[in-house]
SEVEXDO-20399 format. One record per residue: x, y, z of N, C-alpha, C, O, CB in turn. Coordinates in pm, whole numbers, padded with zeros to 5 digits, always signed. Atoms other than C-alpha are relative to their C-alpha. Glycine has a CB too. Layout:
<recs>
XYZXYZXYZXYZXYZ ...
</recs>
This chain:
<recs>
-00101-00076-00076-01617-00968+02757+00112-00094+00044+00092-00210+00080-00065+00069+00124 -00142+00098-00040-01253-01106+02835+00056+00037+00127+00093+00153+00146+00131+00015-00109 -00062-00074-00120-01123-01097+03184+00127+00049+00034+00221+00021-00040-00013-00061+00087 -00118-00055+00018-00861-00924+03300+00118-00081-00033+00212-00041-00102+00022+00065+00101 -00094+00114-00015-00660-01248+03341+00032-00032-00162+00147-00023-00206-00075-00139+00093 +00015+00060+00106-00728-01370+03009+00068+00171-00155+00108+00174-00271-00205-00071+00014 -00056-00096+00102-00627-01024+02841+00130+00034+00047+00202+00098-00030-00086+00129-00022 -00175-00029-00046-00282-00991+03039+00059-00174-00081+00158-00184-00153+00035+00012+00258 -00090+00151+00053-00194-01392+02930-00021+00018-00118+00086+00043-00173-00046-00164+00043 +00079+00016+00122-00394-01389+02606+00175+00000-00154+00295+00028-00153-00155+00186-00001 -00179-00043+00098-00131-01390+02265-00061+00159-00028-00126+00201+00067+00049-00124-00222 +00007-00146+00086-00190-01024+02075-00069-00048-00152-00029-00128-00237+00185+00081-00027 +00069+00064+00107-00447-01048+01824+00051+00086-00169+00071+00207-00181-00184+00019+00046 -00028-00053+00131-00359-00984+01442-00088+00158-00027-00057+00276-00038-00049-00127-00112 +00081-00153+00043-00669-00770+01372-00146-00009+00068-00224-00101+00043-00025+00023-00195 +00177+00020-00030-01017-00709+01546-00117-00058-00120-00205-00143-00129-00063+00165+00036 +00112+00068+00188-01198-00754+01176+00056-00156+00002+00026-00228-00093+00078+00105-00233 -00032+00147+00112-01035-01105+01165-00091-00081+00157-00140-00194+00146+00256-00069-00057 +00037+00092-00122-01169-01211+01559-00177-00006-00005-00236-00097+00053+00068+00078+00165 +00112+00040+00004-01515-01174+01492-00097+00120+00129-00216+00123+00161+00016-00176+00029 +00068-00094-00072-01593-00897+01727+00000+00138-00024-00014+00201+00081+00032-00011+00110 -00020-00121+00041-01562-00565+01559-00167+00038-00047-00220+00138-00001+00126+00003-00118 +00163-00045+00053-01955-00561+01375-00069-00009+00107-00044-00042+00223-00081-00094-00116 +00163-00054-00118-02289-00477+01536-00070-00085+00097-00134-00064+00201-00144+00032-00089 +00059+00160-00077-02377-00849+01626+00093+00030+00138+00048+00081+00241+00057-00197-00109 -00087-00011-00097-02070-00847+01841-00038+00139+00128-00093+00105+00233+00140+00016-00087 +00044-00105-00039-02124-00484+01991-00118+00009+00083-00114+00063+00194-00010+00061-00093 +00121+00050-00072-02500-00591+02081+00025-00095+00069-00035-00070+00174-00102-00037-00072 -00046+00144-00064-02388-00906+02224+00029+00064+00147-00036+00054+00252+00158-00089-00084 -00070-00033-00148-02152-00731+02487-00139+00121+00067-00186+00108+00180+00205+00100-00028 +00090-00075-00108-02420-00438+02574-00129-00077+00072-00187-00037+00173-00061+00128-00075 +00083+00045-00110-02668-00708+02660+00043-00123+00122-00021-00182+00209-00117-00046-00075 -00030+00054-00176-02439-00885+02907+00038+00107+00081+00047+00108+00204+00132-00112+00025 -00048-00147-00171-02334-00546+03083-00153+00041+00022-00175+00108+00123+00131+00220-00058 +00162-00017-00070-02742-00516+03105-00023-00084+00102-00075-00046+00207-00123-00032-00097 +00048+00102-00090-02771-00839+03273+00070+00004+00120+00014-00004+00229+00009-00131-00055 -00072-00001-00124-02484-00819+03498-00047+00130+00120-00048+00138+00243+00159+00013-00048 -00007-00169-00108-02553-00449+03634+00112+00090-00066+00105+00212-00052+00065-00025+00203 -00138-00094+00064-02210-00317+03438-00035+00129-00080+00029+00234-00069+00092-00094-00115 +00016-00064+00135-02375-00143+03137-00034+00171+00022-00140+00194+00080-00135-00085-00084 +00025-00171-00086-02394+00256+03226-00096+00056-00125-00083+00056-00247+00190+00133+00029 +00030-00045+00147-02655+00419+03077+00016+00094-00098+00048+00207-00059-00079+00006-00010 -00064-00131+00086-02595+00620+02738+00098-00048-00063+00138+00006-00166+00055+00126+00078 -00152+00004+00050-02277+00435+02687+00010-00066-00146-00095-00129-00159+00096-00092+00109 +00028+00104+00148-02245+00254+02320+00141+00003-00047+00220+00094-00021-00123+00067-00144 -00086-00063+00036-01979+00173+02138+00047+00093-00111+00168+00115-00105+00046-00061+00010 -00021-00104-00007-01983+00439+01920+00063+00105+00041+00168+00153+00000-00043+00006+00008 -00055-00123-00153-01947+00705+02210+00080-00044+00005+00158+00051+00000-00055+00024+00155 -00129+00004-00093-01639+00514+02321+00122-00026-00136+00244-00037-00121-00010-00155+00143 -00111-00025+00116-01460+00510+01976+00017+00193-00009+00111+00267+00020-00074-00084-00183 -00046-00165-00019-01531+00895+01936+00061+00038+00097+00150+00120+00073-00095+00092+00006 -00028-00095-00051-01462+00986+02234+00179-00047+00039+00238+00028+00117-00117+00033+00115 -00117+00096+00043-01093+00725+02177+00070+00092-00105+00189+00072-00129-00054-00157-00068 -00071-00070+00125-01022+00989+01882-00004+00110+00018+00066+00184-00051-00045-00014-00127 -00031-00136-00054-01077+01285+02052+00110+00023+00073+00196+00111+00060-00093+00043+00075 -00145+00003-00093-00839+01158+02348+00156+00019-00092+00246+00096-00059+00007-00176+00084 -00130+00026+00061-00552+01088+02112+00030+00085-00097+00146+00097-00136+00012-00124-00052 -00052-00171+00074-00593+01429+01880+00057+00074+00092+00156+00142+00063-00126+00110-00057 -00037-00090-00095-00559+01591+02213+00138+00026+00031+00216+00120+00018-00056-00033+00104 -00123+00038-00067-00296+01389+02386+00053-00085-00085+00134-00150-00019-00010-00058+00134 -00067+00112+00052-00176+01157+02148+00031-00150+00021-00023-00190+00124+00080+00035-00002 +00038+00192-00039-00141+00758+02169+00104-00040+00124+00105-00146+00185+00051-00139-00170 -00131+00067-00126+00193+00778+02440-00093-00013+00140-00088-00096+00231+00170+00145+00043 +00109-00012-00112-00105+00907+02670-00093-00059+00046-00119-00062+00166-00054+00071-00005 +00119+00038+00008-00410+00729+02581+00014-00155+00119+00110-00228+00147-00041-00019-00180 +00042+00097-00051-00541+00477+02781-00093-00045+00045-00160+00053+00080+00040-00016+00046 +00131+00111-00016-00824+00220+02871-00081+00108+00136-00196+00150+00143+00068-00216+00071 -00009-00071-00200-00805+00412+03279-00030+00153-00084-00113+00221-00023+00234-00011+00138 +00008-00148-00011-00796+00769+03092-00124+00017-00101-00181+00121-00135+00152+00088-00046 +00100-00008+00115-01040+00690+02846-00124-00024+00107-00224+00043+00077+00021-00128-00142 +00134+00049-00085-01308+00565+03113-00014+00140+00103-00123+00165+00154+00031-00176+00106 +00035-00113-00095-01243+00904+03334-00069+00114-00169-00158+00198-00153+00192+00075+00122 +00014-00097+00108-01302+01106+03005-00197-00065-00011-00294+00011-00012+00146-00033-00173 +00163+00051+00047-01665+00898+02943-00080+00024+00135-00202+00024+00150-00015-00193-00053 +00081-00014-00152-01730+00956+03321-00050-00146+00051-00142-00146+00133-00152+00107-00014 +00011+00138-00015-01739+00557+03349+00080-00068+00093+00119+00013+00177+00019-00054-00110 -00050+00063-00043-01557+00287+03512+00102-00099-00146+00053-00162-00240-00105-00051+00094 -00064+00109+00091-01258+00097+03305-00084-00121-00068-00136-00142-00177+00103-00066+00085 +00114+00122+00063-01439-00226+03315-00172+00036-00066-00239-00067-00078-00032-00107+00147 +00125-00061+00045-01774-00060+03182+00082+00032-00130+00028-00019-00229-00077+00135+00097 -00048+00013+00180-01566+00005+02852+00027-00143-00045-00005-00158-00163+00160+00086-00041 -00068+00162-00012-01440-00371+02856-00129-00042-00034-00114-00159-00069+00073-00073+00164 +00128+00101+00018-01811-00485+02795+00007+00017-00177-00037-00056-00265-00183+00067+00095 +00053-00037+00159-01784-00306+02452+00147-00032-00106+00127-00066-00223-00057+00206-00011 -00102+00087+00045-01396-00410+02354+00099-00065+00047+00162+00008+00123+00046+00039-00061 -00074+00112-00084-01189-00666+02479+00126+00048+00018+00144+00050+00140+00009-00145-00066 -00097-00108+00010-00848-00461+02417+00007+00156+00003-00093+00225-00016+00041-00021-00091 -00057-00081+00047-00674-00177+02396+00035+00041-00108+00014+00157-00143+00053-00003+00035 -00048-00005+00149-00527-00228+02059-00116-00020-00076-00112+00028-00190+00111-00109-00042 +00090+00019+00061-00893-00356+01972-00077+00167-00057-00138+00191-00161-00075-00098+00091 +00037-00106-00014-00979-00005+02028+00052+00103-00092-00017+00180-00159+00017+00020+00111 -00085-00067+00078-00705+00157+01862-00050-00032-00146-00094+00058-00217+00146-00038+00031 +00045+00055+00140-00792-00053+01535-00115+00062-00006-00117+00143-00099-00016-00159-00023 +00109-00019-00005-01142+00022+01613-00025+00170-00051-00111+00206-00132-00038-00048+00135 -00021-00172+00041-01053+00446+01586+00075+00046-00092+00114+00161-00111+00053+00077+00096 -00126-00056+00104-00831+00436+01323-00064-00075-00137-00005-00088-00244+00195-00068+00049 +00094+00068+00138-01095+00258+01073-00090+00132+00037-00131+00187-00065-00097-00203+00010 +00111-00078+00018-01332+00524+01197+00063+00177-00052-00012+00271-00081-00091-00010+00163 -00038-00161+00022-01111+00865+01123-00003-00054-00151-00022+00034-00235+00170+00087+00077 -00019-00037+00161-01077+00692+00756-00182+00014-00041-00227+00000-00155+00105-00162-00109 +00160+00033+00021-01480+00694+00783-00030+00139-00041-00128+00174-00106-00100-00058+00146 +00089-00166+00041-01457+01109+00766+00089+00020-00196+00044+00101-00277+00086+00207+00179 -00034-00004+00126-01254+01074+00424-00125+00057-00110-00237+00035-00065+00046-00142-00027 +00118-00008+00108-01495+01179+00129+00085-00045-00168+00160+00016-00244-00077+00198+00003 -00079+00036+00130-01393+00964-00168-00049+00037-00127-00168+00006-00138+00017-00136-00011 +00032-00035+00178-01441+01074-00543-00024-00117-00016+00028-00216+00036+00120+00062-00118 +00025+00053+00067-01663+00926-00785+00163-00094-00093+00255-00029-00143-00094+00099-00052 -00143+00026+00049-01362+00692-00927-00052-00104-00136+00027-00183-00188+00119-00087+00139 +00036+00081+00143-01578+00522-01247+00124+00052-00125+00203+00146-00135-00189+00054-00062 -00128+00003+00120-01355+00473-01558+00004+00103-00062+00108+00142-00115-00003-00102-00112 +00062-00133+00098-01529+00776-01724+00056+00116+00038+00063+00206-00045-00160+00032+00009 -00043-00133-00084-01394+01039-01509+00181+00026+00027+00261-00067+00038-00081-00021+00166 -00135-00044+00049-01056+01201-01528+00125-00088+00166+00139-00066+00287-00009+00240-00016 -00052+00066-00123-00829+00966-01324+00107+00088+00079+00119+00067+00200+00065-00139-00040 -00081-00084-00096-00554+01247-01216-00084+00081+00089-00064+00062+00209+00093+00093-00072 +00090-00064-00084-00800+01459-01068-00068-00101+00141-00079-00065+00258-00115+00050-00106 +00036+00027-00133-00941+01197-00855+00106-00085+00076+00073-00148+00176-00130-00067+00000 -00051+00076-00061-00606+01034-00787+00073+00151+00116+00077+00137+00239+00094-00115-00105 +00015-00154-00072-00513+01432-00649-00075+00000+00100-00037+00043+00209-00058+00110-00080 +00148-00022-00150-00848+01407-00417+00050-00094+00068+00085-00056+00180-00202-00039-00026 -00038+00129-00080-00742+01077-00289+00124+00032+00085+00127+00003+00205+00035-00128-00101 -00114+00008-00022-00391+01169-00254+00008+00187+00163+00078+00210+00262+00092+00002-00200 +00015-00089-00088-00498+01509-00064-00058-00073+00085+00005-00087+00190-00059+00112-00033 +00088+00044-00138-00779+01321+00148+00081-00063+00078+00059-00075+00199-00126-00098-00017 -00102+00115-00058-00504+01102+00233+00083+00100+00098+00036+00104+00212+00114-00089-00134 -00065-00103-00069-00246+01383+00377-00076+00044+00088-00062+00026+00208+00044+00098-00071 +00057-00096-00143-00511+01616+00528-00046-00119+00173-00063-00092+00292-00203+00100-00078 +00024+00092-00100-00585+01289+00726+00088-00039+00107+00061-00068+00224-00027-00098-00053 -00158-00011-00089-00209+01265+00849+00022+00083+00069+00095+00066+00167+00117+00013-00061 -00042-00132-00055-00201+01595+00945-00097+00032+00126-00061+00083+00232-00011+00119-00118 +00058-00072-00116-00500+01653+01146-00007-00105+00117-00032-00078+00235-00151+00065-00036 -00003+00095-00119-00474+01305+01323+00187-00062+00001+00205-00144-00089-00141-00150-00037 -00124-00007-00009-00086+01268+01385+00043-00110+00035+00163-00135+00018+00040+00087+00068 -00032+00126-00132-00109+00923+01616-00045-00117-00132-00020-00237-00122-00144+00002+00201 +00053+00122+00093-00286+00753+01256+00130-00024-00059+00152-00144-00038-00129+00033-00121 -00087+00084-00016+00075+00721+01121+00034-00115+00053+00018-00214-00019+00046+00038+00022 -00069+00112-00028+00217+00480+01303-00103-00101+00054-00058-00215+00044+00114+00031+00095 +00120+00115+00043-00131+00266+01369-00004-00037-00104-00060-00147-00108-00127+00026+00007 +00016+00056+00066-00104+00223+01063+00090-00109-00076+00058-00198-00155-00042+00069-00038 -00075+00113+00013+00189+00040+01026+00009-00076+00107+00090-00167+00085+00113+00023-00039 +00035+00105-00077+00106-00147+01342-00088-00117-00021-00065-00235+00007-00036+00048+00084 +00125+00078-00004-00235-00276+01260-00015-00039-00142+00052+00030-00217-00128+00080+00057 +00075+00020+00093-00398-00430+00967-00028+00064-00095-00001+00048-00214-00072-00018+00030 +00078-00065+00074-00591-00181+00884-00089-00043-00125-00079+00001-00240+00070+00079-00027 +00137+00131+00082-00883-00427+00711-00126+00028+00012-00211-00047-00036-00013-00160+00065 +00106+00020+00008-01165-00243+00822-00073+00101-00076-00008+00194-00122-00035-00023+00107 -00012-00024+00079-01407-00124+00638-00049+00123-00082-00111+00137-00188-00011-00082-00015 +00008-00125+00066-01392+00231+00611+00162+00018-00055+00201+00132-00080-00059+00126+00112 -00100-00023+00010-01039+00158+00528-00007-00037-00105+00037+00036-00194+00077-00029+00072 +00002+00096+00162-01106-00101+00228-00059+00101-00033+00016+00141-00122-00084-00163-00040 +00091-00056+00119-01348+00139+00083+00121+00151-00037+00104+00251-00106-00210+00054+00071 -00138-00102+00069-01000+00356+00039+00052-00067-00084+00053-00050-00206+00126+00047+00091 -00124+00097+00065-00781+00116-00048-00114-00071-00173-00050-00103-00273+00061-00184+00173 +00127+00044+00102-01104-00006-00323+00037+00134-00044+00137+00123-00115-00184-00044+00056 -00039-00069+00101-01066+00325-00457+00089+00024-00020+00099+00111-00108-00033+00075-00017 -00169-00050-00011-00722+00364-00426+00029-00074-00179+00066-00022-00284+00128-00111+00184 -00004+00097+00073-00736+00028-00634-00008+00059-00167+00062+00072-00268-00114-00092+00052 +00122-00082+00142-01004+00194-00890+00099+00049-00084+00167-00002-00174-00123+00163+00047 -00101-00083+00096-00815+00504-00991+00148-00082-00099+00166-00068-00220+00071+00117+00119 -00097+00034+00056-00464+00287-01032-00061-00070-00164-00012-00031-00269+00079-00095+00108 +00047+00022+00121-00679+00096-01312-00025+00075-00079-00003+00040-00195-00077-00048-00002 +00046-00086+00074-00802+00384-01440+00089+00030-00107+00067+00040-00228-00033+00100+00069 -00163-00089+00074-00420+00519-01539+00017-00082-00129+00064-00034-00232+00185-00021+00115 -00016+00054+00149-00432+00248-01803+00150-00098-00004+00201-00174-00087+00011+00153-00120 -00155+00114-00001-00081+00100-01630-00046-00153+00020-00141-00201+00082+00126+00037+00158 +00084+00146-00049-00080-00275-01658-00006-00029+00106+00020+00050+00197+00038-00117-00038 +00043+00104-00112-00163-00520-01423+00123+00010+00095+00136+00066+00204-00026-00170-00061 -00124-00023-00080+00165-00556-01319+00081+00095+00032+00187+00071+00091+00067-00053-00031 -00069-00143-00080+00274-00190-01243-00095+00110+00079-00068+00217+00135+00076+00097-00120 +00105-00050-00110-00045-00101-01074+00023+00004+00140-00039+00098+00191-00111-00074-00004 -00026+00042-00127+00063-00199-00734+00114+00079+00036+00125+00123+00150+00020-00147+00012 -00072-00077-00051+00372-00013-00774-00014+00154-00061+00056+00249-00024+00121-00061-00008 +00069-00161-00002+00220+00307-00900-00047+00015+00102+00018+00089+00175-00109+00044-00093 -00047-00012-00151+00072+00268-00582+00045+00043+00090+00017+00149+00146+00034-00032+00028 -00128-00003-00092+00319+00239-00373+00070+00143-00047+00106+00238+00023+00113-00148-00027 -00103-00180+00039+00496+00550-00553-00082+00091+00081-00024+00114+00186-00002+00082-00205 +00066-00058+00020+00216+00770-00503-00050-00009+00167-00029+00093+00232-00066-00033-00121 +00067+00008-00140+00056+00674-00147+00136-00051+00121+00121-00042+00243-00147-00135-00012 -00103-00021-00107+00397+00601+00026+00085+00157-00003+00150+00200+00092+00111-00127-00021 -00045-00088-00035+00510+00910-00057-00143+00153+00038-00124+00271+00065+00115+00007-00113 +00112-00065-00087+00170+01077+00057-00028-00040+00171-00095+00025+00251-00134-00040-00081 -00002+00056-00140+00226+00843+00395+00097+00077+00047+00085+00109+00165+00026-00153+00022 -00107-00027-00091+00552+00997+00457+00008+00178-00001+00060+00251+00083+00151-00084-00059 +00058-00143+00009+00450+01345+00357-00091+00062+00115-00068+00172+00166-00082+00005-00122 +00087-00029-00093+00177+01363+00597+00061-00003+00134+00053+00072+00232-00107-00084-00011 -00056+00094-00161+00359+01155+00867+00054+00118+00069-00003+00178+00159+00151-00144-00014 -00120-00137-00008+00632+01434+00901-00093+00156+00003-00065+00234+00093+00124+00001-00180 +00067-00137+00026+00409+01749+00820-00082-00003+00108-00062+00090+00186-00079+00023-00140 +00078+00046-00166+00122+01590+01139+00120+00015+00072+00111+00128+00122-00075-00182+00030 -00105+00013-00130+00447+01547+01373+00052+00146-00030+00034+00193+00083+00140-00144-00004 -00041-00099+00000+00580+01871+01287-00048+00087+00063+00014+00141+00155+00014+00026-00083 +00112-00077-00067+00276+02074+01374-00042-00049+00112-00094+00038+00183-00110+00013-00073 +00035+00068-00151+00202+01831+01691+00143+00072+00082+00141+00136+00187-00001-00220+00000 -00120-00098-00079+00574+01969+01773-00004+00158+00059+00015+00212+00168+00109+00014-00101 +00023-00153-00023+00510+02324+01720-00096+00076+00087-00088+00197+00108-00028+00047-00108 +00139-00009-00069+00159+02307+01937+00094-00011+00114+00115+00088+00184-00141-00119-00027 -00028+00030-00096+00339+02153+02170+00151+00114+00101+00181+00140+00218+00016-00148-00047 -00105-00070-00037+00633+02362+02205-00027+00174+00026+00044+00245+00098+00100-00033-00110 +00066-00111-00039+00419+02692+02191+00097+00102-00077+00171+00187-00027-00018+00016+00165 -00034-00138+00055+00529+02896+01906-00031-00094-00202-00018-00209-00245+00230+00080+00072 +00032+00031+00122+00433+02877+01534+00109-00118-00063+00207-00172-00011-00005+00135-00077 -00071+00082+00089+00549+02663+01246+00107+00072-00031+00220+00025-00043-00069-00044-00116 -00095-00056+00100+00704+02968+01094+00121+00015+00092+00232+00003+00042-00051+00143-00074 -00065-00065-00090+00877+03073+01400+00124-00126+00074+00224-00106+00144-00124+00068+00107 -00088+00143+00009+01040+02698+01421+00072-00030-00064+00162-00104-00025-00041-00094-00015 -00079+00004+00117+01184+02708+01112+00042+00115+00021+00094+00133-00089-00055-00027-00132 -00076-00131+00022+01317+03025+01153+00106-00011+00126+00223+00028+00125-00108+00150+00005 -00163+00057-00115+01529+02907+01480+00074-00067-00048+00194-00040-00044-00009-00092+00130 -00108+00079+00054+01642+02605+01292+00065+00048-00084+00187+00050-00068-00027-00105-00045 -00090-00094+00101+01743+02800+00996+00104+00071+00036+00200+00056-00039-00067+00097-00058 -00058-00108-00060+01924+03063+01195+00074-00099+00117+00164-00041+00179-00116+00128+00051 -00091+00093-00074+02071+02774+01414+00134-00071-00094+00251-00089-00058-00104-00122+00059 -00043+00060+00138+02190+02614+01065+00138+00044-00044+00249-00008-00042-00100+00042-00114 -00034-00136+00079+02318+02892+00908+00168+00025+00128+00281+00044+00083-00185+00167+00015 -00100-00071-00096+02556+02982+01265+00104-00130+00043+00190-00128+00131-00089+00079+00151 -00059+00152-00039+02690+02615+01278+00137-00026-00083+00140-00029-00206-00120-00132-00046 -00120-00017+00079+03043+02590+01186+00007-00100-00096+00022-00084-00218+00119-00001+00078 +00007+00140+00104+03032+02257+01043-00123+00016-00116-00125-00065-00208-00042-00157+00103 +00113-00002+00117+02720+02355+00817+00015+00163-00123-00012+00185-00241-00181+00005+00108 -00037-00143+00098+02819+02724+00692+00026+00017-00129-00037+00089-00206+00105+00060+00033 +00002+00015+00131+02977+02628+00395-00101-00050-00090-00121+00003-00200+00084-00058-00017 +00172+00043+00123+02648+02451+00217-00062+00068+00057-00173+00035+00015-00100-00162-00016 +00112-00061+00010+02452+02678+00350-00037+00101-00086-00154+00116-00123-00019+00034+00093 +00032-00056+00157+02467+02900+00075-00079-00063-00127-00186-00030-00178+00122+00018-00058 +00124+00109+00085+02314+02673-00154-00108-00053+00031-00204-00079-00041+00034-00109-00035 +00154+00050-00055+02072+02549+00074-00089+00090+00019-00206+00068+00049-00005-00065+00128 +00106-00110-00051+01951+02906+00121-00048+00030-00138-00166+00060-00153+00062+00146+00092 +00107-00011+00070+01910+02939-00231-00079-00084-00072-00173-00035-00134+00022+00065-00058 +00127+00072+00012+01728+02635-00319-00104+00060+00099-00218+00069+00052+00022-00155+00029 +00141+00002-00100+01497+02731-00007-00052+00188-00072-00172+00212-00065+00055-00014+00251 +00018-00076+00112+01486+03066-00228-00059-00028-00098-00161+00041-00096+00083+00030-00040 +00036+00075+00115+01394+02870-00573-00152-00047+00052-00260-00030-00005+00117-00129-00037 +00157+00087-00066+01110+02680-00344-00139+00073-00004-00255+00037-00023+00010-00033+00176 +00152-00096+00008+00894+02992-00325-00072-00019+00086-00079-00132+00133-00095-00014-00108 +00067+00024-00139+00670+03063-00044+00059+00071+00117+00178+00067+00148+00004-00146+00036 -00019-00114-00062+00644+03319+00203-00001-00086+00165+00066-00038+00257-00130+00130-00044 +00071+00052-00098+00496+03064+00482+00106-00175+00007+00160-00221-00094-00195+00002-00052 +00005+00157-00003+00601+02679+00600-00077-00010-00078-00032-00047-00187-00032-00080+00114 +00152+00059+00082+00250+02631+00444+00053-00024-00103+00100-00128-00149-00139+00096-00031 +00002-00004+00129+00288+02783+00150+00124-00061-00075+00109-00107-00188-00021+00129-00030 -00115+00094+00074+00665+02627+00072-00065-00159-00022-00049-00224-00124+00156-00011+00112 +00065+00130-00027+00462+02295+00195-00119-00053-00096-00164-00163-00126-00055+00010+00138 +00120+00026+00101+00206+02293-00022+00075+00014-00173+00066-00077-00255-00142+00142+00034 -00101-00006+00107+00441+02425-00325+00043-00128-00032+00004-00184-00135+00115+00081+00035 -00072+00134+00025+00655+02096-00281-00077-00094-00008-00047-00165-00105+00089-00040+00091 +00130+00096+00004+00313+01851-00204-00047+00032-00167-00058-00057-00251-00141+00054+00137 +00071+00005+00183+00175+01996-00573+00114-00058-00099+00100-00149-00182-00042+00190-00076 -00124+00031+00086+00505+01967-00736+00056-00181-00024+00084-00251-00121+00128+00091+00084 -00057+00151+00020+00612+01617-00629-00129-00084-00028-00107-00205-00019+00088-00066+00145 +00136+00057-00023+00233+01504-00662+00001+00008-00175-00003-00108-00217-00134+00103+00113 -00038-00037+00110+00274+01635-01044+00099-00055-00071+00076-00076-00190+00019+00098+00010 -00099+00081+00021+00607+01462-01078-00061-00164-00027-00047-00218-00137+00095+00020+00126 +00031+00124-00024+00458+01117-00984-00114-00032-00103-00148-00146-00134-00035-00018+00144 +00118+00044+00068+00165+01175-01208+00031-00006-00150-00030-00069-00237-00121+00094+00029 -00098+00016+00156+00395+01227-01526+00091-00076+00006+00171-00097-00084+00075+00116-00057 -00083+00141+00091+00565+00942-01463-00101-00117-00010-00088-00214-00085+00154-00075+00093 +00131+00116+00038+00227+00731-01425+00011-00001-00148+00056-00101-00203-00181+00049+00050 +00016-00046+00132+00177+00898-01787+00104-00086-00091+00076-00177-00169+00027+00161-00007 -00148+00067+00091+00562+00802-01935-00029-00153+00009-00017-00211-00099+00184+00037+00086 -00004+00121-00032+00502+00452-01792-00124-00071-00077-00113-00189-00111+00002-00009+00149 +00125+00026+00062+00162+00411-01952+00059+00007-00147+00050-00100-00208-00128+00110+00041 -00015-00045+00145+00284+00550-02301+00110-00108-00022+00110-00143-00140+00046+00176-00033 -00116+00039+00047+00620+00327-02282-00047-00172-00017+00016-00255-00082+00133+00047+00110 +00057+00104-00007+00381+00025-02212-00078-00031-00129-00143-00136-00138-00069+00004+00110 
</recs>
């Protein structure tokens, strides 16, 4: 356990996986000095205090979360979480390796049809953005090294081999393919965290902005065209336009894996 002193001076650590306290050794370690001292409450593990770290921040999101709101939520004392991680951010890292833990990854052996499971990947990936909204931007904070995360990024790996692109355009197939599934999600989670929050549907959001759009002097003239591309798009629903464009550009990216493979 680190005292308070020592975690207000301390520098900011790279990644919990690199300090040596993130595995089970570590974890056991701290619950048998909060035994010895008197600290250790019973029931508490850490476990319990990562779940209940990913419940807080679906709820309320990460502007909210904290060490103080997380210890009234466990029915604990602050320092009684502190036995089990030394940070805040340790914590954060700590819940944002465990939401990639509910992922379910496809078989990704060479034998098996690599669009199909780069599709599963590329969905597991989104629905993951969407239903946790606060994993965005952890994830360009942190690391992300541990290792329900590698065993993504390992198949992530897999499939790109699979495609048959060389060595050297693997990394940016990639990158095509899972940054624009990062920024897909990112936007589509914050959208719907908006619309919750604001207390009226998706559809009913887009239908103000549209109709805000549309009455805007400076925008009137393109809006004719923009109404009938959003016409062309198809789709009765946000969803269903949303999902339309996710298959389409997901389809796009996978025929140019293809062109790039064949031109190789």
């Amino acid at each position: 356990m680190v005292s308070t002193a020592d975690r207000a001076k301390g520098p900011a650590r790279t990644s919990v996986w690199l300090e040596g306290k993130a595995g089970p050794a570590g974890a056991a370690g701290a619950a048998g000095r909060g035994r010895k001292s008197g600290g250790h409450p019973h029931g508490l593990d850490r476990d319990k205090i990562i779940d209940a770290t990913v419940r807080l921040l679906d709820t309320e999101g990460a502007a909210k979360f904290s060490m103080r709101r997380l210890a009234a939520e466990l029915n604990v004392t602050a320092m009684s979480v502190y036995w089990y991680v030394d940070t805040k951010d340790d914590l954060l890292e700590l819940a944002l390796d465990a939401v990639f833990g509910t992922l379910e990854l496809p078989d990704v052996g060479a034998e098996g049809d690599w669009r199909e499971q780069l599709r599963e990947l590329a969905a597991g990936f989104r629905t993951l953005l969407v239903r946790h909204p606060w994993v965005s931007a952890l994830i360009g904070t942190f690391l992300n090294i541990g290792p329900h995360s590698m065993g993504f990024s390992l198949a992530v790996q897999q499939v790109m081999r699979n495609t048959g692109l060389p060595p050297e355009g693997q990394m940016g197939g990639l990158a095509a393919v899972f940054h624009f599934v990062y920024g897909f999600g990112a936007i589509e989670g914050h959208f719907k965290e908006r619309c919750a929050a604001a207390g009226v549907s998706q559809d009913e959001y887009f239908r103000q902005a549209m109709g805000a759009i549309s009455e805007a002097p400076e925008f009137k003239e393109n809006f004719e065209s923009a109404a009938e591309l959003m016409e062309a798009r198809g789709g009765q629903t946000v969803e269903e336009m949303r999902e339309r464009d996710f298959g389409f550009a997901l389809d796009l990216l996978i025929d140019g894996i293809e062109a790039m493979v064949a031109r190789a």
